[in-house]
N, C-alpha and C positions, 0 to 999 in steps of 0.2 A: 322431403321429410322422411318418405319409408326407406329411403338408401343411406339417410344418415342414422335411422335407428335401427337399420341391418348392420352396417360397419361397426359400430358399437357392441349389437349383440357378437357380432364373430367373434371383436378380441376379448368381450366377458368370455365366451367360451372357451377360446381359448387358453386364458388365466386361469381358469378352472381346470382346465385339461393340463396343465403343466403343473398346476399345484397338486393334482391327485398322482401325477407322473412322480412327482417328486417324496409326495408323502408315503406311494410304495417305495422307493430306492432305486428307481431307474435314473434316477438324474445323479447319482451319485450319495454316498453315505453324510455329505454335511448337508445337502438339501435335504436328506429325509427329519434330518432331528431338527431343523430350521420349520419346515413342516409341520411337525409332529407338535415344535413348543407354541406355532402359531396355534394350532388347531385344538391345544390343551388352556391356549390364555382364559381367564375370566378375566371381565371387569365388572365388579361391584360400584354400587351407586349408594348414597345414604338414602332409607327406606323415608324420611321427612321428607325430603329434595324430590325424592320420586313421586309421591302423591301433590306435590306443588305442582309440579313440572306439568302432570298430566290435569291438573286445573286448569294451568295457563294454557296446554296444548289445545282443551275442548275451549276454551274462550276466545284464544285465537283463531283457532278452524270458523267457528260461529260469528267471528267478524269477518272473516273473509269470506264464506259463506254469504252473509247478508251486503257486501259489497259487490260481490258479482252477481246475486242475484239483481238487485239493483241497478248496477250497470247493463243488465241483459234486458231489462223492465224498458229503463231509458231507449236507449235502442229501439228495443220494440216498439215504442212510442213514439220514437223519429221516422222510423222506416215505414209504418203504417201511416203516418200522417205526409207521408210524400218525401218528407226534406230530404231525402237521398234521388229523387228519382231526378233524371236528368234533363235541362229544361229543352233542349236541342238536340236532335240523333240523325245523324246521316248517314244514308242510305244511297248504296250504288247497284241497280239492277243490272245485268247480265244479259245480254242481246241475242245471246244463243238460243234460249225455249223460246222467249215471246219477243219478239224485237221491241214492240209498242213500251213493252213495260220501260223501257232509258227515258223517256219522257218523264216521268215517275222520279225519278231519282231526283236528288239533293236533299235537304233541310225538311225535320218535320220537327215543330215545335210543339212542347206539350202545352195542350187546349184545357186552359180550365173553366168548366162551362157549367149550367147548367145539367149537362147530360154527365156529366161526373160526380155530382152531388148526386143523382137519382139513382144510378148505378155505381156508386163506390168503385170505379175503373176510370184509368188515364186513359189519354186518345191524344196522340200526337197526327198534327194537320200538316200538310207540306203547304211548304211558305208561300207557293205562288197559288197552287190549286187550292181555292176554301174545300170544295166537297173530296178531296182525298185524302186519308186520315190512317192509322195503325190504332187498333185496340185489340183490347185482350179479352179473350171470351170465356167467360167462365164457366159457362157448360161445356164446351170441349177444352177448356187448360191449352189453348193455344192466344198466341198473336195472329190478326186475321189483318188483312188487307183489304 
């Protein structure tokens, strides 16, 4: 996204660097009056049209507004009651620091238990071992094992 709205700004830049090129006389005498009658255009609007326009404009901002809010509401409402979280997460430990831990690895399914109702946190269980589990601690903002 920020390499497509750098490529963007350069050739605005650019356009503007050629049009001030051209409006002094460097690009030649028919780009400067080319230039000059861009830079001198008005366009007038009927002053009725124009107070209409900026009614509809604040009515329409004000639904769109209360759309996104709303869509952003939902969401939040999805996301905190779980529906996004995922029911199965696998895990592959690394043999190199602790050997033991490859024992550990495969399938840990999310446990909805009582212990999640009491503390408002998921806990995924590996599918073979009941007492091995992943949850998220919320005094330290980590996942603990």
């Amino acid at each position: 996204l920020l390499l497509n709205f750098t490529a963007v700004e350069f050739v605005a830049l650019l356009d503007n660097a050629g049009f001030v090129l051209a409006r002094q006389g460097f690009l030649g005498q028919i780009n400067m009056l080319v230039a000059k009658y861009i830079e001198d255009t008005e366009y007038r609007t009927d002053p009725r049209r124009q107070k209409r326009s900026a009614g509809q404009q604040f009515i329409s901002l004000m639904v769109l507004y209360l759309l996104l809010v709303s869509a952003w509401a939902y969401l939040y409402d999805q996301q905190s009651s779980g529906k996004y979280t995922p029911g199965l997460i696998v895990v592959q430990f690394d043999d190199d620091l602790v050997p033991e831990l490859t024992a550990y690895s495969g399938g840990y399914k999310l446990k909805n238990d009582k212990w999640k109702a009491a503390h408002n946190r998921i806990k995924y269980r590996h599918e073979y071992y009941s007492n091995v589990f992943f949850a998220y601690c919320a005094s330290d903002d980590i996942w603990v094992f």
